[in-house]
C-alpha positions as a Markdown table, in Angstrom:
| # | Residue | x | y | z |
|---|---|---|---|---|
| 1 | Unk | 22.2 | -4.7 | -0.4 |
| 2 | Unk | 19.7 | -5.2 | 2.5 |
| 3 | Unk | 16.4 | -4.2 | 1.6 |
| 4 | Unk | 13.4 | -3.4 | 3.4 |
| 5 | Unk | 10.4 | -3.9 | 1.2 |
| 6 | Unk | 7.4 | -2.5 | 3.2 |
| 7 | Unk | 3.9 | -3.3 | 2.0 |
| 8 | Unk | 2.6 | -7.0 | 1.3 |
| 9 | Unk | 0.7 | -5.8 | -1.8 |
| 10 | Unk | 0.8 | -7.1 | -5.6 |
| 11 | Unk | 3.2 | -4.3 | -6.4 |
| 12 | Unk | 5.2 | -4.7 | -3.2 |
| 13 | Unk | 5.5 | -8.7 | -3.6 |
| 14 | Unk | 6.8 | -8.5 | -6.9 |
| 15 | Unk | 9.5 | -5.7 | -6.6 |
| 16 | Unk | 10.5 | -7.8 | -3.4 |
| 17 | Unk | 11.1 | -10.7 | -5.7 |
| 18 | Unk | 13.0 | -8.5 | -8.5 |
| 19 | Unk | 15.2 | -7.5 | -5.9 |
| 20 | Unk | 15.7 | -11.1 | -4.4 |
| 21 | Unk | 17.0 | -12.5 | -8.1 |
| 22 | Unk | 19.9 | -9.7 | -7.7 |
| 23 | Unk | 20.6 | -11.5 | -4.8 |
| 24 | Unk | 19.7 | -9.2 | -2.0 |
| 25 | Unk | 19.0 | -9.9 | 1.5 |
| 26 | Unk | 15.3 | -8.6 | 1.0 |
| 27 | Unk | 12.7 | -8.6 | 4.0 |
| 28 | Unk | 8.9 | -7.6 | 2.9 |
| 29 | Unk | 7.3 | -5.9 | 5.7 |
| 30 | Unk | 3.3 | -6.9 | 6.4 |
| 31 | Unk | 0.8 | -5.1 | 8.3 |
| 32 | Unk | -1.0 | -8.4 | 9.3 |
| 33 | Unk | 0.5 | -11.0 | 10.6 |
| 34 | Unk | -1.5 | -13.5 | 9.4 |
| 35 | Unk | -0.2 | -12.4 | 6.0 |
| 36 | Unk | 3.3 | -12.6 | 7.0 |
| 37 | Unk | 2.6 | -16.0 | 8.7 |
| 38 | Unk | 1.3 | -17.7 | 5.4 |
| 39 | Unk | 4.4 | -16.6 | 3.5 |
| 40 | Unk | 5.9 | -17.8 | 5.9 |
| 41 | Unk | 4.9 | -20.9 | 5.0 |
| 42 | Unk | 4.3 | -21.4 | 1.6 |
| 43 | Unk | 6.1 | -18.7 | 0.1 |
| 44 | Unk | 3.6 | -17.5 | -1.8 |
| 45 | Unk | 1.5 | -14.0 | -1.0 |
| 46 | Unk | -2.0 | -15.6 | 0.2 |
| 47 | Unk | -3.7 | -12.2 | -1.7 |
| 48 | Unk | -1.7 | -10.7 | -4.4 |
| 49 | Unk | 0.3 | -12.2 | -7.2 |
| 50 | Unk | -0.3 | -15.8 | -5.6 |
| 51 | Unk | 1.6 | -17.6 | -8.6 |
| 52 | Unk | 4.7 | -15.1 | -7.7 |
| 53 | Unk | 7.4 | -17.4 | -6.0 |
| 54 | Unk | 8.8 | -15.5 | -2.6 |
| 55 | Unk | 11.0 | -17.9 | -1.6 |
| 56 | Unk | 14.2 | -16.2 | -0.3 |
| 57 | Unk | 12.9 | -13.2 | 0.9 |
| 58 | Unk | 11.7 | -12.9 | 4.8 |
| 59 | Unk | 8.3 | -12.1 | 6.0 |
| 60 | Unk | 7.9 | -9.8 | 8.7 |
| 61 | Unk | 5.2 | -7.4 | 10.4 |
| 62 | Unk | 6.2 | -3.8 | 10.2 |
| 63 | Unk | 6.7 | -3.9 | 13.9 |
| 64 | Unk | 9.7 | -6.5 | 13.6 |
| 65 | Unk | 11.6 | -5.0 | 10.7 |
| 66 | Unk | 14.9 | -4.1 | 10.2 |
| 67 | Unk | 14.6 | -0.9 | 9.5 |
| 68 | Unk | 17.6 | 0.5 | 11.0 |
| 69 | Unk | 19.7 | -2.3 | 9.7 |
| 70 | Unk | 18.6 | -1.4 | 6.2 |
| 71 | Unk | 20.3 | 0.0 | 3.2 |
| 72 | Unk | 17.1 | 1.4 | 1.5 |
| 73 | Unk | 13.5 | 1.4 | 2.4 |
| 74 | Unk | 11.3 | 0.7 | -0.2 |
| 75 | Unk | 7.8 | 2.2 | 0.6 |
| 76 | Unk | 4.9 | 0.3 | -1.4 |
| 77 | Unk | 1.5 | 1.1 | -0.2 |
| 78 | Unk | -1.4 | 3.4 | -0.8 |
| 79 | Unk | -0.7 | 6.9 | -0.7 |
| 80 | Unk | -3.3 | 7.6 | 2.4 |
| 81 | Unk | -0.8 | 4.9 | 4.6 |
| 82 | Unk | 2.2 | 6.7 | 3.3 |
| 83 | Unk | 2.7 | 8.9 | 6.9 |
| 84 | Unk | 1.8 | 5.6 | 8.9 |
| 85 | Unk | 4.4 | 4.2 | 7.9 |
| 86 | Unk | 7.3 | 6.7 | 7.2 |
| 87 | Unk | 6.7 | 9.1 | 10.5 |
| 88 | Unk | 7.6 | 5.8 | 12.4 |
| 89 | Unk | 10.9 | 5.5 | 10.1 |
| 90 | Unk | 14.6 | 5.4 | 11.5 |
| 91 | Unk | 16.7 | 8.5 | 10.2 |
| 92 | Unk | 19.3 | 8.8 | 8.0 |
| 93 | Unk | 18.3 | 5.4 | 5.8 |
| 94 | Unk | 17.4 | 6.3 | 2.1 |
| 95 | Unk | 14.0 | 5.8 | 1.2 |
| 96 | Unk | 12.9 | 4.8 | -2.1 |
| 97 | Unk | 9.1 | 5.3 | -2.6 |
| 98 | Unk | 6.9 | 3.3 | -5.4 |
| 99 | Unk | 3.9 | 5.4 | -4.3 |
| 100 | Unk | 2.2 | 7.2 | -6.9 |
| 101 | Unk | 0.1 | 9.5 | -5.5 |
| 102 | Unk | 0.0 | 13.1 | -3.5 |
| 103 | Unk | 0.4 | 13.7 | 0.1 |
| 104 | Unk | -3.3 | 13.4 | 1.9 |
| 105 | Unk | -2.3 | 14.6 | 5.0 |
| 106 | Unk | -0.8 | 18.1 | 2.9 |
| 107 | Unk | -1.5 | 18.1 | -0.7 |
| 108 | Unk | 1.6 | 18.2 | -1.6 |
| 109 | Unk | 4.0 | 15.6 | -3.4 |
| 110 | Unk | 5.2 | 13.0 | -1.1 |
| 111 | Unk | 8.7 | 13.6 | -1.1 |
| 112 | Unk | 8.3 | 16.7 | 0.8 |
| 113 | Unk | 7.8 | 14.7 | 4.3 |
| 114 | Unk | 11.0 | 13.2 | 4.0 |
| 115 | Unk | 13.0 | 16.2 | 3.1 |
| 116 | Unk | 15.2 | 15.6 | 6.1 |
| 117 | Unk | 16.7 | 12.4 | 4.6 |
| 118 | Unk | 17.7 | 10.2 | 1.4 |
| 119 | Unk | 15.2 | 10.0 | -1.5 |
| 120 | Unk | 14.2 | 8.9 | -4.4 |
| 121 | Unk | 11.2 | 7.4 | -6.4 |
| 122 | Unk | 10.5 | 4.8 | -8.6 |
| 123 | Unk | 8.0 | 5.3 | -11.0 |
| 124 | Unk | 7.1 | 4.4 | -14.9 |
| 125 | Unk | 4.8 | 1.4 | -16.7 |
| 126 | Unk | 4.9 | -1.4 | -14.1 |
| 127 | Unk | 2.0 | -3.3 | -13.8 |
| 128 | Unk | 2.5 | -5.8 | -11.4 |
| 129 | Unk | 1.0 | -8.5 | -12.9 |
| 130 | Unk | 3.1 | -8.5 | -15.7 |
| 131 | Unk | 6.4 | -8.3 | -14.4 |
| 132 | Unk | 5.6 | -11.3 | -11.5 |
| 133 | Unk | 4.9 | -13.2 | -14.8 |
| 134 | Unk | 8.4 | -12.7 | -16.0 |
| 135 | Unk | 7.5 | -10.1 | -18.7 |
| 136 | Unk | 10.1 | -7.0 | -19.5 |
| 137 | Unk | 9.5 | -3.8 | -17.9 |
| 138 | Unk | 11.2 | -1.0 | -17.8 |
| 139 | Unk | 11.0 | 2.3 | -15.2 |
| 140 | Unk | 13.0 | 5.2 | -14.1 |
| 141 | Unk | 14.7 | 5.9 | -10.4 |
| 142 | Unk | 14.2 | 10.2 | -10.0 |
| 143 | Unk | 16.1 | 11.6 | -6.7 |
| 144 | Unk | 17.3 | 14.8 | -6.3 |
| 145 | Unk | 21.0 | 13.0 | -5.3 |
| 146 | Unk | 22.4 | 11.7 | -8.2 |
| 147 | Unk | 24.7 | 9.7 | -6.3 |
| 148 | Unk | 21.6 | 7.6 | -4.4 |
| 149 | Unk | 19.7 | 6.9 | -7.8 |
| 150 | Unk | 22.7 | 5.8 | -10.2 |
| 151 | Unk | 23.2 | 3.3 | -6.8 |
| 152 | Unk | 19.5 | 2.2 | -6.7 |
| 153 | Unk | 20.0 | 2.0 | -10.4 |
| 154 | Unk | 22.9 | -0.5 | -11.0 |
| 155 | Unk | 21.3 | -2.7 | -7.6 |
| 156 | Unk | 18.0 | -2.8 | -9.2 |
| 157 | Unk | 18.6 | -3.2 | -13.0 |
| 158 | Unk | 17.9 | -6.5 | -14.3 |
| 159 | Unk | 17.4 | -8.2 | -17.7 |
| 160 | Unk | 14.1 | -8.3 | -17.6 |
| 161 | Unk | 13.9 | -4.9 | -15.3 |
| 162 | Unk | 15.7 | -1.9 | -17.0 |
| 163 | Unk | 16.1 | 0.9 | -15.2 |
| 164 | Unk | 16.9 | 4.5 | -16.0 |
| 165 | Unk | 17.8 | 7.7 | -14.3 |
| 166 | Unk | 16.1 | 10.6 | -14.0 |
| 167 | Unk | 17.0 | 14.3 | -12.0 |
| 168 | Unk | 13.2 | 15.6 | -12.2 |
| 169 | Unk | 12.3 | 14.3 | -9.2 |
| 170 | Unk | 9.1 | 17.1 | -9.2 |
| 171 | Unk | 8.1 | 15.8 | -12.9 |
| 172 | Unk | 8.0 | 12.2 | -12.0 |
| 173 | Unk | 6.0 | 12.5 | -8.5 |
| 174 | Unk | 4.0 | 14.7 | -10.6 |
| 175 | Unk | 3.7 | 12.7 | -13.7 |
| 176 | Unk | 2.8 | 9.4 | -11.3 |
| 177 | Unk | 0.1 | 11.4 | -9.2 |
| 178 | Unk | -1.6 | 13.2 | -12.2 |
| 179 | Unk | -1.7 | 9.5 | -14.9 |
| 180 | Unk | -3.9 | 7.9 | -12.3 |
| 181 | Unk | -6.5 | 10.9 | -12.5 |
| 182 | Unk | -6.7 | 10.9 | -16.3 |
| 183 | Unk | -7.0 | 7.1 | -16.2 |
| 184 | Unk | -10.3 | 7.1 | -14.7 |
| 185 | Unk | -11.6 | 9.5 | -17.0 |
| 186 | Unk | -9.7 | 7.0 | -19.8 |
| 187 | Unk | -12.1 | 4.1 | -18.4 |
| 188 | Unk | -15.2 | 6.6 | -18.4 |
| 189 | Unk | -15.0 | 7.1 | -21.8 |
| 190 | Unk | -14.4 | 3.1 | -22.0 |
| 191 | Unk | -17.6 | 2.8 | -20.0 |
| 192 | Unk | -19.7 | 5.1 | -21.9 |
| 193 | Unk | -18.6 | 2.9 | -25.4 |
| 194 | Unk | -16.9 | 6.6 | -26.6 |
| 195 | Unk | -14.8 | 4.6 | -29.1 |
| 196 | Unk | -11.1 | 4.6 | -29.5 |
| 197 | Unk | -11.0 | 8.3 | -30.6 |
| 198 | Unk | -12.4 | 9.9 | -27.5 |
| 199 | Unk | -10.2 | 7.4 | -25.5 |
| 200 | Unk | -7.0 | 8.5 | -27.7 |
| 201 | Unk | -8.3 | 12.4 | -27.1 |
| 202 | Unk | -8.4 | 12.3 | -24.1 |
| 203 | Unk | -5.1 | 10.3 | -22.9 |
| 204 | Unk | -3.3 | 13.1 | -25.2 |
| 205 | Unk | -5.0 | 16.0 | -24.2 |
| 206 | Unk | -4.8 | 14.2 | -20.3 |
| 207 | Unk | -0.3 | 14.5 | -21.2 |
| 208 | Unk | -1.2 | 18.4 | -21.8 |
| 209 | Unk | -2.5 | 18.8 | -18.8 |
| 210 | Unk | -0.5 | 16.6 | -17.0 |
| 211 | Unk | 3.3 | 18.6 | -18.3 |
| 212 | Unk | 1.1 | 21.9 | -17.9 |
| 213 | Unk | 1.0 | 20.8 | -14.5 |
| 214 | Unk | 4.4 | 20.1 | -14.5 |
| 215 | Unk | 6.1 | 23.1 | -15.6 |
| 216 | Unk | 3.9 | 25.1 | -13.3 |
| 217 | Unk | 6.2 | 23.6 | -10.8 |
| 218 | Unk | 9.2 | 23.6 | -12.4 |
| 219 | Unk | 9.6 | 20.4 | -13.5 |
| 220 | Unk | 11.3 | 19.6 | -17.3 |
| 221 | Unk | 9.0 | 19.1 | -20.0 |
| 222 | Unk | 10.8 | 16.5 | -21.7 |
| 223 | Unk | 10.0 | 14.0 | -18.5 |
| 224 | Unk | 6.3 | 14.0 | -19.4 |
| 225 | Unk | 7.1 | 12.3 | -22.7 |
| 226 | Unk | 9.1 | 9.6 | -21.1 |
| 227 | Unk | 8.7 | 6.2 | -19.1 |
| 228 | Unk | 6.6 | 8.1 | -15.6 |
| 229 | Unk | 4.6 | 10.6 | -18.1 |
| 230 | Unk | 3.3 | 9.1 | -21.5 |
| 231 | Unk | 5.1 | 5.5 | -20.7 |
| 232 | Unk | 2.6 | 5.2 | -17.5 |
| 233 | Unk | 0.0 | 7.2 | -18.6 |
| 234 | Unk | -0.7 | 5.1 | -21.7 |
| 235 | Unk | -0.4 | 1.5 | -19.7 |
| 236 | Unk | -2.6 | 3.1 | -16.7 |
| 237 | Unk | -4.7 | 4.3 | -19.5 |
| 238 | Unk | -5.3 | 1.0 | -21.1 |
| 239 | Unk | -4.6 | -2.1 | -19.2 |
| 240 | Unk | -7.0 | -4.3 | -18.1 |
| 241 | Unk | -4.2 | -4.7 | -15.1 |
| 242 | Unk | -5.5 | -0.9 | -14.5 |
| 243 | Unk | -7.5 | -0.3 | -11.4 |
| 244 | Unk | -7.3 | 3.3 | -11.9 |
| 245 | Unk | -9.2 | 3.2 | -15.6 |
| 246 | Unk | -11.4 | -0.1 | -14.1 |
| 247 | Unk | -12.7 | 2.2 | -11.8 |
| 248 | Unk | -13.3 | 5.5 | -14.2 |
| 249 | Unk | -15.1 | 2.9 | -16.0 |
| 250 | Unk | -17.1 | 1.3 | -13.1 |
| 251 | Unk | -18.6 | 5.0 | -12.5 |
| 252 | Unk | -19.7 | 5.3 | -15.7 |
| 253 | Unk | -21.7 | 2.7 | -15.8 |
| 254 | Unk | -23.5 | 3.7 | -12.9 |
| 255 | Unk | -20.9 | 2.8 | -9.6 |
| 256 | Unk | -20.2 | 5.2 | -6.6 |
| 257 | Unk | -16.7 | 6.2 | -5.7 |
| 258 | Unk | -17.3 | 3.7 | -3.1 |
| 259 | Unk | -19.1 | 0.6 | -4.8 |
| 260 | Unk | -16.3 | 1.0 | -7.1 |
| 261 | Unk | -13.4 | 0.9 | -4.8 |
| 262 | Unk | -14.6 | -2.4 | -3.0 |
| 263 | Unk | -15.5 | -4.6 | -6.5 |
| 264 | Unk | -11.7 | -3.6 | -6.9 |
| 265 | Unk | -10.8 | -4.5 | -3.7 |
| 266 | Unk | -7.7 | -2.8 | -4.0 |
| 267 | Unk | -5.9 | 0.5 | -3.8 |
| 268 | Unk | -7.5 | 2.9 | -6.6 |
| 269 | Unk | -5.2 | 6.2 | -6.1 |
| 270 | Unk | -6.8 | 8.3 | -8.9 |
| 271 | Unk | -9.6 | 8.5 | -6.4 |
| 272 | Unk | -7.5 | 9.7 | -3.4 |
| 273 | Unk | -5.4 | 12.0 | -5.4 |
| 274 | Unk | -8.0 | 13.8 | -8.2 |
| 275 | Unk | -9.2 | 16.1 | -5.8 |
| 276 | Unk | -5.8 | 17.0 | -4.0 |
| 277 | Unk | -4.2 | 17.3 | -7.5 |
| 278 | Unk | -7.0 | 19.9 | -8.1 |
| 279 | Unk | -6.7 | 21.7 | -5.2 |
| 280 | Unk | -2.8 | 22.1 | -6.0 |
| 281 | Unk | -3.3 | 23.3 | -9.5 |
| 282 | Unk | -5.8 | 25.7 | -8.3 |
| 283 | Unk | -3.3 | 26.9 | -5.7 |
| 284 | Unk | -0.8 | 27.4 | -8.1 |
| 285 | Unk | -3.4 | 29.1 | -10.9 |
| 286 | Unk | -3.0 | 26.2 | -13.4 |
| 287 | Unk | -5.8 | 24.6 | -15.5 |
| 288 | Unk | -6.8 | 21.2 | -15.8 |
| 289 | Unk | -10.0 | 21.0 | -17.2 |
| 290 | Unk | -9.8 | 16.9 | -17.4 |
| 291 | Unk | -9.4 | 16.8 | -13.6 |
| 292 | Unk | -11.7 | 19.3 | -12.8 |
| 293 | Unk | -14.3 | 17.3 | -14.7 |
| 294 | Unk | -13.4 | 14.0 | -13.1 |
| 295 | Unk | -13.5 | 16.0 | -9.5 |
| 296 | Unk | -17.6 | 16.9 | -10.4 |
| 297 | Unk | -18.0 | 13.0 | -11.7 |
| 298 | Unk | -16.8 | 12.2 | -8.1 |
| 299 | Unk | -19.0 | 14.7 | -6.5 |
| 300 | Unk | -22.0 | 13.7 | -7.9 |
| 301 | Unk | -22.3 | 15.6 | -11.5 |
| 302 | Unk | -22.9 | 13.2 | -15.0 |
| 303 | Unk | -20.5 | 11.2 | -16.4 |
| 304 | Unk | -21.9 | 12.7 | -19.5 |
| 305 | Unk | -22.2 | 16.0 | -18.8 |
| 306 | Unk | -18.6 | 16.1 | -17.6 |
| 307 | Unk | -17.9 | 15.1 | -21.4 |
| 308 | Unk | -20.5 | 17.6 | -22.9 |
| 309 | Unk | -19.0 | 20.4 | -20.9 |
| 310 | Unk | -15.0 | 19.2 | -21.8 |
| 311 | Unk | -16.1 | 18.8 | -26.0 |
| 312 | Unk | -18.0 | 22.6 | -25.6 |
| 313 | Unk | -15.0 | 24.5 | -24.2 |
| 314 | Unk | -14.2 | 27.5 | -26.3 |
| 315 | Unk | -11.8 | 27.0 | -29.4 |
| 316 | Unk | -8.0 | 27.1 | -28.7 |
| 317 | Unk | -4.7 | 26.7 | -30.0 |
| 318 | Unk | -3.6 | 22.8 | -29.1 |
């Protein structure tokens, strides 16, 4: 399979490697050239994963890949580059997205701008870090042509990589977009020193909301209780890989949005997608208190009186 892998990031590095030990011709697509240049070189990523051996795969800027010439597009950057990089796409070649985030430019799940051509997303508990070390993994492929993911499946699937299959594709865009949300609210609790508990409360009430969610859009419950609902949500939740719940926890110690996004130093989606994912549930008349109250932590409200006003709602069936 030729593969175009595009975004030079920890998560696009290592996926470019898993696909280079099934012995595909694999090209990783870099926005800076100086980036591209050094792997190049050394192959090694100069930023992410640096220990992660690249050799065998091709470094190029985005401007010089082989797009048309690909099999699949794999898209791995942050959600708010997601239209830079797909509007500029050939047609016809399947795209499969790692992205786990909404749409900025509409609010909507990310699949919708490339409802003109082959899709699917990859999603589950896959912290990069982890699987660049050689650790197991495991994830699921969701398209809405069962043809494309049972082909992504058996060209990604590895023995350390297993792969699954799933037909929600709505559940698992919305089960990816939704975790990071509730992770920040997971490290919050983290920062306050809330105790294992609250944490656990939380991340379980958080699946509620998040298959709530779900439904409202037609998506199968039973895919919240899999590898891209409780599987991520529970590894985003509490990794110390997790920039999502670093960040929550960041905040509650006193950070900005901001001050916490560039200690990071890396993509933190929860904070890009909280409030779309609010605005869509509010669209579609569907509660979710936890990201409501994260949405007033961004805008300025108490860390602790977003938990005051969560633990004092009135009494209710679980």
């Amino acid at each position: 399979m030729r593969a175009v892998v595009v975004g030079g990031g920890s998560w696009g590095s290592t996926f470019a490697a898993l696909l280079a030990e099934r012995d595909h011709d694999v090209v990783l697509a870099c926005r800076d050239p100086e980036q591209v240049a050094a792997i190049e070189a050394s192959g090694r990523n100069p930023r992410y994963v640096r220990g992660l051996d690249l050799a065998g795969i091709t470094p190029r800027t985005i401007d010089d890949a082989p797009f048309a010439d690909a099999d699949v597009i794999v898209v791995a950057v942050p959600s708010r580059s997601f239209h830079d990089v797909v509007d500029g796409l050939p047609p016809g070649v399947p795209v499969l997205s790692l992205v786990k985030g909404l749409d900025p430019v509409t609010g909507d799940r990310l699949s919708r701008a490339l409802a003109d051509r082959p899709f699917a997303m990859l999603s589950g508990p896959n912290h990069a870090e982890e699987i660049a070390d050689g650790l197991p993994a495991a994830a699921v492929i969701a398209s809405e042509s069962e043809t494309l993911a049972t082909t992504l499946q058996h060209e990604i699937i590895s023995p350390r990589f297993r792969v699954y299959v799933n037909a929600d594709l709505v559940g698992v865009e919305l089960s990816a977009a939704a975790k990071n949300v509730i992770a920040l609210g997971a490290g919050a609790v983290d920062g306050l020193g809330m105790g294992d508990n609250g944490k656990a409360a939380l991340i379980t009430r958080g699946l509620a909301e998040m298959t709530r969610l779900g439904e409202g859009f037609g998506a199968r419950p039973e895919t919240f209780s899999g590898l891209a609902g409780m599987g991520d949500l529970i590894v985003t939740c509490w990794s110390r890989h997790s920039r999502n719940r670093r960040a929550g926890e960041l905040i509650a110690r006193g950070a900005s949005a901001d001050e916490a996004r560039a200690e990071i130093a890396m993509a933190v989606e929860g904070l890009t997608t909280a409030p779309l994912l609010r605005d869509l549930a509010r669209g579609a008349g569907i509660e979710l208190p936890i990201t409501e109250a994260v949405c007033r932590v961004l805008e300025g409200d108490s860390v602790r009186g977003a938990v005051a006003a969560l633990m004092g709602r009135a009494p209710t069936g679980e």
